[in-house]
Each structure stands twice: as structure tokens, then as C-alpha cells.
ZAMARGU-4260 file (C-alpha; in steps of 0.2 Angstrom, whole numbers, plus 5000, padded with zeros to 4 digits):
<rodrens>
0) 5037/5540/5509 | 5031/5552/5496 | 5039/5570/5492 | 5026/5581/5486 | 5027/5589/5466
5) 5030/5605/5474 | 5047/5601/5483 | 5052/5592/5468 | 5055/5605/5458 | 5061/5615/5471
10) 5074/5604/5471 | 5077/5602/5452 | 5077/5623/5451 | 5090/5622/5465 | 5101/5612/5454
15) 5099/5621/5437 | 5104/5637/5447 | 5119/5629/5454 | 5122/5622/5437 | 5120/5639/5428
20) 5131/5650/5443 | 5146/5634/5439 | 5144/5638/5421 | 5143/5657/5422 | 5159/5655/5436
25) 5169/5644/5422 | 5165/5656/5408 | 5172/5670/5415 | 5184/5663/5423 | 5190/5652/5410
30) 5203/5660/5406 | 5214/5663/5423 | 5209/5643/5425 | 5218/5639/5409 | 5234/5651/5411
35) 5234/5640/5430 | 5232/5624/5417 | 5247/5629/5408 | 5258/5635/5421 | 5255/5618/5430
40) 5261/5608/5416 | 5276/5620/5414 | 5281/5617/5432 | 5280/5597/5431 | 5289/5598/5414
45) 5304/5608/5423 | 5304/5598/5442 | 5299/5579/5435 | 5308/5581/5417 | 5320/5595/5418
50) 5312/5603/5404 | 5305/5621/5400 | 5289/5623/5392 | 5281/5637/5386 | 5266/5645/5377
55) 5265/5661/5370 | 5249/5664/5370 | 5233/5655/5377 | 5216/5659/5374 | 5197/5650/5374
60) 5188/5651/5358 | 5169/5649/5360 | 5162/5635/5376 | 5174/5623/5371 | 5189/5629/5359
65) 5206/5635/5364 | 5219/5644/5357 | 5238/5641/5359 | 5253/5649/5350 | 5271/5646/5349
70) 5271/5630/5361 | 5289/5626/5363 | 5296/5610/5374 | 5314/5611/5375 | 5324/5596/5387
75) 5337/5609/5399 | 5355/5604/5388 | 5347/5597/5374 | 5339/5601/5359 | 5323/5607/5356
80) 5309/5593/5357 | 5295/5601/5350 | 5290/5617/5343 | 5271/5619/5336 | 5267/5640/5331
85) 5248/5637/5330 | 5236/5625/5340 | 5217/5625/5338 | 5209/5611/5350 | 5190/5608/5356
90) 5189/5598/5371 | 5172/5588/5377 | 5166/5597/5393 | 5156/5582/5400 | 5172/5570/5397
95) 5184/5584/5408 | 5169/5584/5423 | 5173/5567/5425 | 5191/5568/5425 | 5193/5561/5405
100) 5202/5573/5391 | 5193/5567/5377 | 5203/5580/5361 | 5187/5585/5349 | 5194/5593/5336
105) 5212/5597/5332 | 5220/5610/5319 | 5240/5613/5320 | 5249/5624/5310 | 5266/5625/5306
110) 5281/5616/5318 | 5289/5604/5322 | 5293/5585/5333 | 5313/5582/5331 | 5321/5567/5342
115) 5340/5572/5344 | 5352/5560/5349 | 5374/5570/5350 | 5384/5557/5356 | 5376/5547/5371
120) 5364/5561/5374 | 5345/5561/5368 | 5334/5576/5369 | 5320/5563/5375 | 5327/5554/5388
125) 5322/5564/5401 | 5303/5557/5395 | 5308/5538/5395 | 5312/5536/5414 | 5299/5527/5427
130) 5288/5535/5439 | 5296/5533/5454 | 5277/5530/5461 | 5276/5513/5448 | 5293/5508/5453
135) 5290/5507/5471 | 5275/5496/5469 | 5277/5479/5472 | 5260/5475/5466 | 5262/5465/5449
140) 5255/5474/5435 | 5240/5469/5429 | 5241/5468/5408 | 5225/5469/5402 | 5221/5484/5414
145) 5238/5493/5412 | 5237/5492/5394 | 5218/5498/5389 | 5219/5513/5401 | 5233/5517/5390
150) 5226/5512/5376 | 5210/5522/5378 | 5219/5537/5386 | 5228/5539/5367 | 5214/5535/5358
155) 5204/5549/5367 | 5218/5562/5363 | 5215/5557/5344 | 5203/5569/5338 | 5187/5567/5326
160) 5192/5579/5317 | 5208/5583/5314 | 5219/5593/5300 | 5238/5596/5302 | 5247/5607/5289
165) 5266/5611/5286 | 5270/5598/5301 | 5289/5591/5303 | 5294/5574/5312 | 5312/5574/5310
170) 5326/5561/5319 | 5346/5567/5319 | 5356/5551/5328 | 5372/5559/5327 | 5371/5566/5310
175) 5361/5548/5302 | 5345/5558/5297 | 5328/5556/5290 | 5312/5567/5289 | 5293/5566/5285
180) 5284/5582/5282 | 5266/5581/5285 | 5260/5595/5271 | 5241/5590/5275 | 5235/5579/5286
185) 5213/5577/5285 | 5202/5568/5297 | 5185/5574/5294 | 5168/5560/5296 | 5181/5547/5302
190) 5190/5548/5285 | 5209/5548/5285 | 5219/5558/5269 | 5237/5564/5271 | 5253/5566/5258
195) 5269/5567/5267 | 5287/5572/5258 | 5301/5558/5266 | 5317/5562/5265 | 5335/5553/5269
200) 5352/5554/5264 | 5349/5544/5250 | 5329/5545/5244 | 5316/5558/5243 | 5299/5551/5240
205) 5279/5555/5241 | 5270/5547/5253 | 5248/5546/5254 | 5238/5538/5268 | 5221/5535/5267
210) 5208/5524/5275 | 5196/5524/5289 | 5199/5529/5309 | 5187/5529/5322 | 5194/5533/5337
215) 5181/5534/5349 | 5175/5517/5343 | 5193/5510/5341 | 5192/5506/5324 | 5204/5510/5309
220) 5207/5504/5292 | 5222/5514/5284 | 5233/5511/5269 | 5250/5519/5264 | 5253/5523/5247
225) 5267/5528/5235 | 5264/5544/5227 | 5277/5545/5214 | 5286/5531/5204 | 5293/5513/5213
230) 5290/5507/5229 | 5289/5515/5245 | 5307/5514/5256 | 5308/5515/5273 | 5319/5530/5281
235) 5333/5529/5294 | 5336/5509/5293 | 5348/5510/5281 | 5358/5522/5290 | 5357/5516/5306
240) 5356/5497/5303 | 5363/5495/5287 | 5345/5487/5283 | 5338/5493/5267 | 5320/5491/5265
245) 5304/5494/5255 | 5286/5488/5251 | 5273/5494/5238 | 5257/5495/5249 | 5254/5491/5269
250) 5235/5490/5277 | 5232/5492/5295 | 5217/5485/5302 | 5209/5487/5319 | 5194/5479/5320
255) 5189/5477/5341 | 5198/5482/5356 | 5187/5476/5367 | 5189/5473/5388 | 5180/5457/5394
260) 5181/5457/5413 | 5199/5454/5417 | 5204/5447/5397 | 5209/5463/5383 | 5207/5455/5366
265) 5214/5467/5352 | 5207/5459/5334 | 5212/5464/5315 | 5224/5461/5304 | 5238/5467/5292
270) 5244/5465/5276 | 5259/5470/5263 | 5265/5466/5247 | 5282/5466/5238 | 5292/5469/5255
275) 5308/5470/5250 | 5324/5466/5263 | 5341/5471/5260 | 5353/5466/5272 | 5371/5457/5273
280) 5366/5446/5289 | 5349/5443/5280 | 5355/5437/5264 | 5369/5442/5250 | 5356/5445/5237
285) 5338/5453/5239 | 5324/5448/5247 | 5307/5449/5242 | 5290/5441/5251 | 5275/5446/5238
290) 5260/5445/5247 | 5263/5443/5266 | 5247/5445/5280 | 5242/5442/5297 | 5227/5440/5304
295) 5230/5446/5323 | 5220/5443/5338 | 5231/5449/5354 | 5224/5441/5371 | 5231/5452/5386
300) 5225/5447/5405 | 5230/5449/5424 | 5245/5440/5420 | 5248/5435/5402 | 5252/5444/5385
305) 5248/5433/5369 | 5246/5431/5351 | 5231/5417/5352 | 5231/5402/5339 | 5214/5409/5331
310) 5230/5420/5321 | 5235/5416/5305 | 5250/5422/5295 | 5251/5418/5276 | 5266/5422/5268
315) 5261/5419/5250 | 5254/5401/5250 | 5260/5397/5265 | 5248/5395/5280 | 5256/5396/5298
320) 5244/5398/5314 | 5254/5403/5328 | 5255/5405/5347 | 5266/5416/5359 | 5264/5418/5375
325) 5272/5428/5389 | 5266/5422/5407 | 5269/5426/5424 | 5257/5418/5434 | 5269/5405/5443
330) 5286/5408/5434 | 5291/5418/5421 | 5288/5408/5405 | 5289/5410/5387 | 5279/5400/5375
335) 5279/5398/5355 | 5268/5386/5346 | 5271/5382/5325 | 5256/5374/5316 | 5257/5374/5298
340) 5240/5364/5291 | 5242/5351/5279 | 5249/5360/5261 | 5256/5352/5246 | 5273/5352/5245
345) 5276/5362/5230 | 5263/5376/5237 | 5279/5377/5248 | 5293/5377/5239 | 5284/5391/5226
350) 5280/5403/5241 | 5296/5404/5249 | 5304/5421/5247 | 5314/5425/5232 | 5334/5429/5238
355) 5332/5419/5254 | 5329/5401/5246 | 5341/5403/5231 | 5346/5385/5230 | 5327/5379/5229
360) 5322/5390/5214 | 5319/5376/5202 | 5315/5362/5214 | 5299/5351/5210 | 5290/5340/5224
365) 5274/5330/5224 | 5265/5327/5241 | 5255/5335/5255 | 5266/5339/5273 | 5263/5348/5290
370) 5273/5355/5304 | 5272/5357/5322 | 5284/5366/5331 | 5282/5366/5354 | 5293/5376/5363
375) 5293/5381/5379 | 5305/5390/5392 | 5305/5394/5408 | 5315/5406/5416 | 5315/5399/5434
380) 5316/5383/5428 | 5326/5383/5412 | 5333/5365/5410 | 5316/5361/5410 | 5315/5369/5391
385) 5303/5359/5379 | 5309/5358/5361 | 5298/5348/5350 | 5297/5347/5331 | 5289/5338/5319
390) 5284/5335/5301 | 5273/5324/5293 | 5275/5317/5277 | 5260/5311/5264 | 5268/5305/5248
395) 5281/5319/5249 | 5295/5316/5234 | 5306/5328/5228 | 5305/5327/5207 | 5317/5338/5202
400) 5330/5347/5213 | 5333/5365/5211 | 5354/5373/5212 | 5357/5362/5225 | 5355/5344/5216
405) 5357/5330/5230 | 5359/5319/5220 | 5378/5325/5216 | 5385/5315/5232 | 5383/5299/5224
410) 5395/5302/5209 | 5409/5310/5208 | 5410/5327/5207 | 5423/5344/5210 | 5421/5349/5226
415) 5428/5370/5228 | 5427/5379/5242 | 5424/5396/5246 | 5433/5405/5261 | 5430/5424/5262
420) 5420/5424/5246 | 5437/5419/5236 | 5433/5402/5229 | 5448/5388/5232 | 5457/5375/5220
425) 5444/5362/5214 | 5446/5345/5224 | 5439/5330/5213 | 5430/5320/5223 | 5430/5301/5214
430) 5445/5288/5214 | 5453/5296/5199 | 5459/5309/5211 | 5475/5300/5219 | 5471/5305/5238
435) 5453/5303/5237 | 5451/5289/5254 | 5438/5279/5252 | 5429/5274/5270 | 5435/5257/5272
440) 5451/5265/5268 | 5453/5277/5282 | 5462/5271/5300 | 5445/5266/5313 | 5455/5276/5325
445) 5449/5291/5315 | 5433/5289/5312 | 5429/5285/5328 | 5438/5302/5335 | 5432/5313/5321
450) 5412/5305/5324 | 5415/5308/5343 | 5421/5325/5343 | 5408/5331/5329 | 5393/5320/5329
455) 5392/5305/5339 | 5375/5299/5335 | 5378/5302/5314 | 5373/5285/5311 | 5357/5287/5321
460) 5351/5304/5317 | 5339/5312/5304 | 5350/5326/5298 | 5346/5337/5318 | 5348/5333/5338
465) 5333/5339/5348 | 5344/5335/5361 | 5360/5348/5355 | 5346/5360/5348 | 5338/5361/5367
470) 5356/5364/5373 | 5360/5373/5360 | 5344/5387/5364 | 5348/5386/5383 | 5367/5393/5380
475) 5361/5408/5368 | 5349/5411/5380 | 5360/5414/5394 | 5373/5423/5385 | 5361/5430/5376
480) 5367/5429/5358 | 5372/5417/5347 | 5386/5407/5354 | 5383/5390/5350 | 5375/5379/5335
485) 5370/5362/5334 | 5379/5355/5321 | 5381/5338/5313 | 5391/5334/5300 | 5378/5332/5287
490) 5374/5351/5291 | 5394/5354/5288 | 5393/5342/5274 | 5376/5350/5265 | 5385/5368/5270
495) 5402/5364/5261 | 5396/5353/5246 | 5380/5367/5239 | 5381/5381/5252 | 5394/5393/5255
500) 5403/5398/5272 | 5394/5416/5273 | 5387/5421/5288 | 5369/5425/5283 | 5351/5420/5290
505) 5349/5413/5272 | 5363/5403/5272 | 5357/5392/5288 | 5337/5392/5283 | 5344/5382/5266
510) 5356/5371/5278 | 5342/5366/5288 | 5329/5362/5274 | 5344/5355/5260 | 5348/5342/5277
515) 5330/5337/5281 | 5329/5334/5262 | 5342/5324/5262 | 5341/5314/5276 | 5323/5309/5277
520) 5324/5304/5258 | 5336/5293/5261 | 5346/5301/5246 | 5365/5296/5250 | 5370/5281/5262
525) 5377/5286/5279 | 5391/5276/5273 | 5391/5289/5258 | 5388/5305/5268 | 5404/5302/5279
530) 5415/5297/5266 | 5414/5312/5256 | 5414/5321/5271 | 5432/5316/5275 | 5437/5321/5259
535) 5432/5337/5258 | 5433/5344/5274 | 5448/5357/5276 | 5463/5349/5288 | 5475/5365/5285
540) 5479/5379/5276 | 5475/5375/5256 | 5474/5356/5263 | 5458/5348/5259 | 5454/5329/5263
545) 5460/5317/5273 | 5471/5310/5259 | 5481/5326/5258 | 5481/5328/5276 | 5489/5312/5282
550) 5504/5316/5269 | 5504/5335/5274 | 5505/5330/5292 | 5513/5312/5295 | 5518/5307/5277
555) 5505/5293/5278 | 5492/5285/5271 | 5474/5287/5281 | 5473/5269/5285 | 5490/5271/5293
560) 5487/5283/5305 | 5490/5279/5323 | 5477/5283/5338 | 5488/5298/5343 | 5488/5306/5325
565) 5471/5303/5324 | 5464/5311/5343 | 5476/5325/5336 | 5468/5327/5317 | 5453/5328/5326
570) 5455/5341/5338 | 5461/5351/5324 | 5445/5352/5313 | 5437/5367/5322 | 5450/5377/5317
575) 5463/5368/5304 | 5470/5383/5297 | 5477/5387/5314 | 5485/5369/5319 | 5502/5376/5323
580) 5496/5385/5338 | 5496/5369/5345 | 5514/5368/5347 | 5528/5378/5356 | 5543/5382/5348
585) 5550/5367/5347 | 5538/5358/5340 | 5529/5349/5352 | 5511/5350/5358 | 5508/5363/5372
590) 5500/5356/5387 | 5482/5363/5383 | 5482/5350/5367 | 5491/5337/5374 | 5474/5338/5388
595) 5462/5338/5374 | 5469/5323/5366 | 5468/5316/5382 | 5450/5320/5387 | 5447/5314/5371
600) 5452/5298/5372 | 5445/5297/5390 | 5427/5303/5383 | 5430/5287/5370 | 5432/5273/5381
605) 5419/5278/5391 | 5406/5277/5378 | 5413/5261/5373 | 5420/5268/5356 | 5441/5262/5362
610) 5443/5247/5371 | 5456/5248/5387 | 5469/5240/5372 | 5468/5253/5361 | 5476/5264/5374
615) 5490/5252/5381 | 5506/5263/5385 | 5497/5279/5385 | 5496/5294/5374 | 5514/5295/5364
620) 5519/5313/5356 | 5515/5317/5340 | 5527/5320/5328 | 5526/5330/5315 | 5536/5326/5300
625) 5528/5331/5283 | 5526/5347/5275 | 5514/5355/5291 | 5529/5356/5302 | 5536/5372/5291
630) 5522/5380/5298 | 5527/5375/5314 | 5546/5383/5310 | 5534/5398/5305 | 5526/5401/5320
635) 5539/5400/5329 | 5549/5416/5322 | 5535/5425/5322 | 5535/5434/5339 | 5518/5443/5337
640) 5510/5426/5337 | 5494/5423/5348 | 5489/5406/5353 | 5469/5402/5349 | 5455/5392/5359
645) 5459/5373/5347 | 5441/5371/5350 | 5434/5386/5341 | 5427/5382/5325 | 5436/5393/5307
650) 5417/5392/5300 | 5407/5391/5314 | 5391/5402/5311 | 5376/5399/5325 | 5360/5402/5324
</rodrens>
């Protein structure tokens, strides 16, 4: 069916004279419609967020420009969230037809952002709650959906062209405060130049950012800068965390954000150098990566968030292409894969960061190695964890050993340890020292105990238990912290021969290399290992090795110990400094030891390490008879005395 010319552009006239009478009706109009705008927003901000907004003044300028003075957002008993004196904004009129705020143009003068936080009360809170309307769904969220909308809703109120003078961000968390003061902020032919002036309790500094953004094409290249002298330090950290910390330059790169039917993919990368890290759970000196970068590609889809393995991170000559993945197709799982390519050994040892690796600083190695790491957890299921880790070595040797020499445990050497950062008496250990044991010399009773309460497979082990590790993951995660390590006693032995007892990141990340070392290079004996750990170890207050601890407790010698005196020297080694809680007030074991020693001998005939005549006549009473049992006579006078969990370890540190 044809329509004839004529009708045509009847039709078309019709439409441009609707079009036109539209236009003419917004024109004129425009500004009741944007007074209506304003006093909408201002009646959500007060029913759904308790808030009053306000604007001064509010007027269009041209087709597409408004004016706005004095906006001021201030949460109802709180402190004022935001106050801007002058806004200039241009808005895209074919975006707002189709129900999409696309910003044009942006020019602010003068204000203010401040997040306030007196006591438990935050001037934003109000902002951070659900929509009730979200909450209420039962519909699982859709990631890659949820998260472009947003993604391209906030890119769309970016402007083009932007400029932002005299503009404050401030942040008071009960009097810990930090500041950065836009002075000029330019975004003009997708170029970015600002200077902002940071301020703190305790620096002042000049920033500058410059690069490239392209908002409506998602793309952005940006580096900071320092404008003055020294490195550029992060605000508000190091009042609120004690964390102090500081780089010289960072880039940000977006390269795509791109939706490809139901998967998001977010590619670019970033990049630092000279980050430094100050902290006292981090390390007890300064840490400093060089040159650090990640080459990013974030995969979101209907029900997954992940850093894909086409990522790579480099942390000076170190290459590390990861995988994390957070699913909830079928269960809740969480997933993290470790491949570190083939690298030379000493590539290694020369890009670990200064101040976390102290005790390497020195060390020589020839050889290539990688490394996989698979871990997998499932909440549903979490007994099912996977926790595999391995290394592969070609012609790796270690050459020369850095502070921490290895090679020490098989000579003899003065052993001082270092409780509360105060360093002990020095303990020789070699046979010219009159209590030193050697192993052959020390009651089977005890090293059976002592191996079964602290490592039962020592002898067949590599330095690390997949096995505790997995168990070890599984408990932090359900108590969610820290609450139980996987140690073996050449961790304890590496720790208290070269390490120290501090609690730090550091301190572990040197433990678990200094071990590996030592046990896949076969560097001391087993034999070795065990014997200088029993004459080292702590066993009481200023007691130190099994020698001293026989005569302190039993005036013995260590091959004359009995099974009862050994279960109960045992038991004591998680917290020795604290034995005499063991035992009432007059001197004999309380009930809760007496059931340790028990279990403990129990535990040992069933895995075959006592035989039923080890045990004939039952557990005796342990007597007490050297110089120990004055602490005992002390403990008992003392009335403000509280008895301790036996089982808790003096040094224990978990990671």
C-alpha cells in the first residue's frame, strides 16, 4: 500500500509543529519545571534520608545551562554534608528525553564535601542504607548488569568539560583530620590538570594530576604527582590506622569497559613506584616496593566477580599471574589461583621488598623455580576446602646466605632470645656448655611427648602440613581472625634461632621462606633440627633448654626423666613462663593438667608412639622438687592470681 507524497509531509509538518509547540512549551516553562525538579529532590532528601536540601537560587541559562547558588545538604542532627555557593551545569537534552542525565559541562565555585563522624554518629549514614525496594527482592543480583548501570550512570554525570576552583573535601572522624582543597581542577578536550593543597595533622603537601579522561567513552589515563620536595603521603591513615604511607607517582589506566551480552570485562592497568609502608603489624622497619604494577582485567557476569588469569602483577622482577573468583552460581565459593612463571632464583631474592625481607638482604642463589598456589573454599561446603601448593625447583642452590646463615645449626653457636624486644642471657649451644643434651641423651619418653603435642609428622615433613595449613584456614575463617597457626617445630626452630618473637607480617613471610630453604636443601639433619630445638626452647622463666629444665624442675638429668615428668614438660611448652598455674596451693597438679597429661598419653598409645607397658600403674603425681617449686610457694601467696588456658602458646603469633 502506497501513501501518496502529499500526505507524507502532512504528516512530517504535523510532527515538526508538535515538536516546535513541545519546545516553545519547555522554553517558557523551564523554569517552574526546574523549581518542581528541585523541590522533588528536596522532599526525597527529607522523607527517604532525613535530610534538608536547599538551593538558593535556580535558574536556566541558554537551551541547556542552569544556574544554582548556595546548594546546601545538611543530614537532620548532623553536620553539614555539603555546601557548593556556585554551580554552572549544561545537561544533554536528547539524553534527558529518554530518561538519561548525561552532565555536559560542569563549573563549581567555591564549597565544600565534609564527611563527619562525633562519637558513633556520621553525617552520611543516612545515604549508606538499602532501598527497601532492593532489599525486598528475592531475585539474585545480576553482577555484570547491576554493576555497568552504575558504572555508566557515574560516568554520565562526569562532564566533558569540567572546571572546579576553591573546592574543599574534608573528613573529621572524631577529631583525626585530613583535607584536600581542589584550587583548580580543568577538564577541557578530555585533558585532566588539577593542584590540590593536602593537609593533616602532621604534613602539608602539593598535589598535581594530570592525564587523559574520556568519560563518555570510558577511558582514562591519569597520574598523580608531587608538587613540592619528597614523596607524596597519604592522609588520614596514619591517624586512623596508625599506617603511614607514601609513593612518588601512581598511573590509573582504563583502557575498556565493555558489556558483552551477559559478561562485563573492565581492562587497564596500574602502576606505582617507591610505595612506602610504615606499620608495626607490617613490619619493625620500613617497607619500600620500587616499582610495583598490575595489569587488570576484571570479568563480572550473572553470577560471578573475577580478576581473570590474563592479569599480571609484577612487583619489581617478580611475575605473578593471578586468579580470584567470587561465585554464586551453585554455592557461595571463593576461589584464588598463584602462578608465578619460571624466574631465576636470584631475580627473586633481589625484588623482594626492602624492610619486609631483612634477613635475605645479601643472599646469593643460582637456579630457575616456579610456584602454584590452588585454593578453593566453599561456604556451604567448607570441609571440602582445597589447599594446594607447589614449587618447582631447576638447579635451585642457595651460594651465599644473607643475616639469617643456615648453615649456623650445625656448629655451635650462642643462642639469645629476645622476649618483648629485651634480648635474654646468651645460651651456648655446643657441648662446652655443661647442660647442653645431646638427642640420644634425652629420656625417649620426651621426645615422643614433645613431637606428639608439637609436630607429630617432624620426621616426615618438608618444613609445612598442607593438612594443619587446611585446618588451620577453616578455623580463622569461621572465627574470622587469626586464631590458629600451623606450626612445626622447624617454624619455631627457624623463628627462635634468626627471627625474633615480634608480631609482624614480616616476621612470618621470613619464617615461611627461612623454613622452606632449610628443609628442601637438606641443610641440617632431622636428627640436628630437634636436638637443637630441645636446647633452646624456653621451659620456664629465664630457663632455657632441656638440660636446665630437668634440674630446675626434677633435679635430673634429661635421660632420667620419667613418662610422667615428661607428658608434664610437654604440656608446659605453649606457655612455660606460666607452669605454676598448673598447680593448687599445695603443689600439686589441679584437675585440668592432670586430664591433659592423661589425654596425652592416651592420644600416644593410640598412634602407637607408648606401648600398653609404658603406662603400667597409671599416671603418678608429679613432684616437684628443684628450684620451680619456689614459684609454686609464689603463686600461692599471691591472691590476685588467675589460672591460664596450659594450652595457649607464650609466642604464638597466627597468620
Amino acid at each position: 500500500m502506497k501513501f501518496p507524497k502529499q500526505k507524507i509531509y502532512k504528516a512530517l509538518l504535523i510532527l515538526a509543529l508538535v515538536l516546535v509547540v513541545l519546545f516553545l512549551g519547555f522554553y517558557f516553562f523551564r523554569d517552574s519545571l526546574l523549581k518542581q525538579a528541585i523541590s522533588k529532590i528536596t522532599n526525597k532528601m527529607n522523607t527517604e534520608y532525613n535530610s534538608t536540601f536547599s538551593v538558593k537560587s535556580a535558574s536556566f541559562d541558554g537551551l541547556s545551562g542552569i544556574k544554582l547558588t548556595d546548594v546546601i545538604l545538611v543530614p537532620k542532627n548532623a553536620d553539614t554534608l555539603c555546601h557548593i555557593h556556585k554551580i554552572e551545569t549544561s545537561i544533554s537534552l536528547s539524553n534527558l528525553l529518554i530518561g538519561d542525565v548525561q552532565i555536559g559541562t560542569l563549573k563549581i565555585d567555591n564549597g565544600y564535601i565534609q564527611l563527619v563522624k562525633k562519637g558513633n554518629v556520621r553525617n552520611f549514614d543516612a545515604f549508606l542504607k538499602k532501598d527497601k525496594a532492593d532489599s525486598d527482592k528475592n531475585e539474585k543480583r545480576k553482577y555484570a548488569t547491576f554493576a555497568y548501570r552504575i558504572i555508566s550512570k557515574l560516568l554520565n554525570l562526569v562532564p566533558t568539560d569540567m572546571k572546579l576552583e576553591n573546592l574543599n573535601f574534608r573528613i573529621d572522624d572524631n577529631g583525626k583530620k585530613a583535607s584536600i582543597a581542589i584550587n583548580k581542577l580543568i577538564l577541557d578536550n578530555k585533558q585532566l590538570e588539577t593542584n590540590l593543597h593536602v593537609q593533616s595533622k602532621d604534613f602539608d603537601q602539593r598535589w598535581n594530576i594530570k592525564g587523559f579522561a574520556d568519560p563518555r567513552n570510558k577511558k582514562a589515563d591519569i597520574r598523580f604527582f608531587n608538587l613540592d620536595t619528597g614523596a607524596i603521603r597519604v592522609p588520614y591513615l596514619d591517624e586512623r590506622y596508625n599506617l603511614k604511607a607514601s609513593f612518588d607517582s601512581i598511573r590509573l589506566n582504563v583502557e575498556n569497559i565493555e558489556k558483552d551480552g551477559s559478561e562485563l570485562h573492565i581492562d587497564g592497568f596500574t602502576s606505582i613506584s617507591n610505595l612506602k609502608i610504615i606499620h608495626p603489624k607490617i613490619a619493625s622497619k620500613d617497607v619500600v616496593i620500587k616499582n610495583a604494577r598490575f595489569d587488570y582485567r576484571f570479568l563480572l557476569g550473572d553470577d560471578f566477580i573475577s580478576i581473570d588469569s590474563t592479569s599480571t602483577m609484577q612487583l619489581n622482577k617478580i611475575k605473578v599471574k593471578p586468579y580470584i573468583s567470587y561465585n554464586t552460581e551453585k554455592d557461595t565459593t571463593y576461589t584464588l589461583k598463584v602462578n608465578i612463571p619460571k624466574m631465576k632464583a636470584q631475580d627473586f631474592i633481589v625484588s623482594l621488598p626492602d624492610g619486609l625481607f631483612t634477613h635475605f638482604q645479601g643472599m646469593e642463589a643460582t637456579g630457575n623455580f616456579d610456584y602454584k598456589l590452588d585454593f578453593k573454599f566453599n561456604k556451604n561446603n567448607p570441609n571440602d576446602l582445597v589447599f594446594d601448593s607447589k614449587l618447582n625447583k631447576e638447579d635451585l642452590r642457595i651460594t651465599k646466605y644473607g643475616e639469617a646463615d643456615l648453615n649456623k645449626l650445625n656448629g655451635e653457636f650462642v643462642y639469645r632470645a629476645i622476649i618483648q624486644n629485651v634480648l635474654q642471657r646468651p645460651i651456648l649451644v655446643g657441648n662446652a656448655n655443661p647442660n647442653y643434651t645431646p638427642l640420644d641423651q634425652i629420656s625417649p619418653y620426651l621426645r615422643k611427648s614433645v613431637l606428639t603435642t608439637e609436630d607429630p609428622s617432624f620426621f616426615s615433613h618438608r618444613g609445612f602440613i598442607n593438612e594443619a595449613f587446611k585446618q588451620s584456614i577453616l578455623k580463622n575463617i569461621r572465627t574470622k581472625k587469626f586464631s590458629r597457626g600451623a606450626s612445626t617445630i622447624s617454624m619455631q626452630l627457624i623463628k627462635n634461632v634468626f627471627l625474633t618473637r615480634e608480631k609482624t607480617l614480616s616476621r612470618k613471610l621470613e619464617e615461611i621462606l627461612l623454613v622452606y630453604i632449610l628443609e628442601n636443601n637438606r641443610i641440617a639433619s632431622k636428627e640436628r633440627m630437634l636436638e637443637v630445638y630441645f636446647n633452646i626452647i624456653e621451659w620456664g622463666p629465664n630457663v632455657y633448654g632441656i638440660g636446665e629444665a630437668s634440674h630446675f624442675y626434677f633435679q635430673k638429668r634429661p635421660a632420667d626423666l620419667t613418662l610422667n615428668e615428661c607428658l608434664f614438660l610437654a604440656t608446659i611448652i605453649p606457655k612455660p613462663r606460666k607452669f605454676m598455674y598448673q598447680f593448687n596451693d599445695q603443689g600439686n597438679l589441679k584437675d585440668f593438667a592432670v586430664k591433659n597429661q592423661k589425654f596425652l598419653s592416651n592420644l600416644m598409645l593410640r598412634r602407637g608412639v607408648l606401648v600398653s607397658e609404658d603406662t603400667i600403674g597409671g599416671l603418678r603425681p608429679v613432684y616437684i622438687s628443684g628450684n620451680a617449686r619456689s614459684f609454686i610457694r609464689i603463686k600461692a601467696l599471691d591472691s590476685t592470681a588467675i589460672p591460664v588456658d596450659s594450652l595457649a602458646r607464650d609466642d604464638e603469633f597466627d597468620l
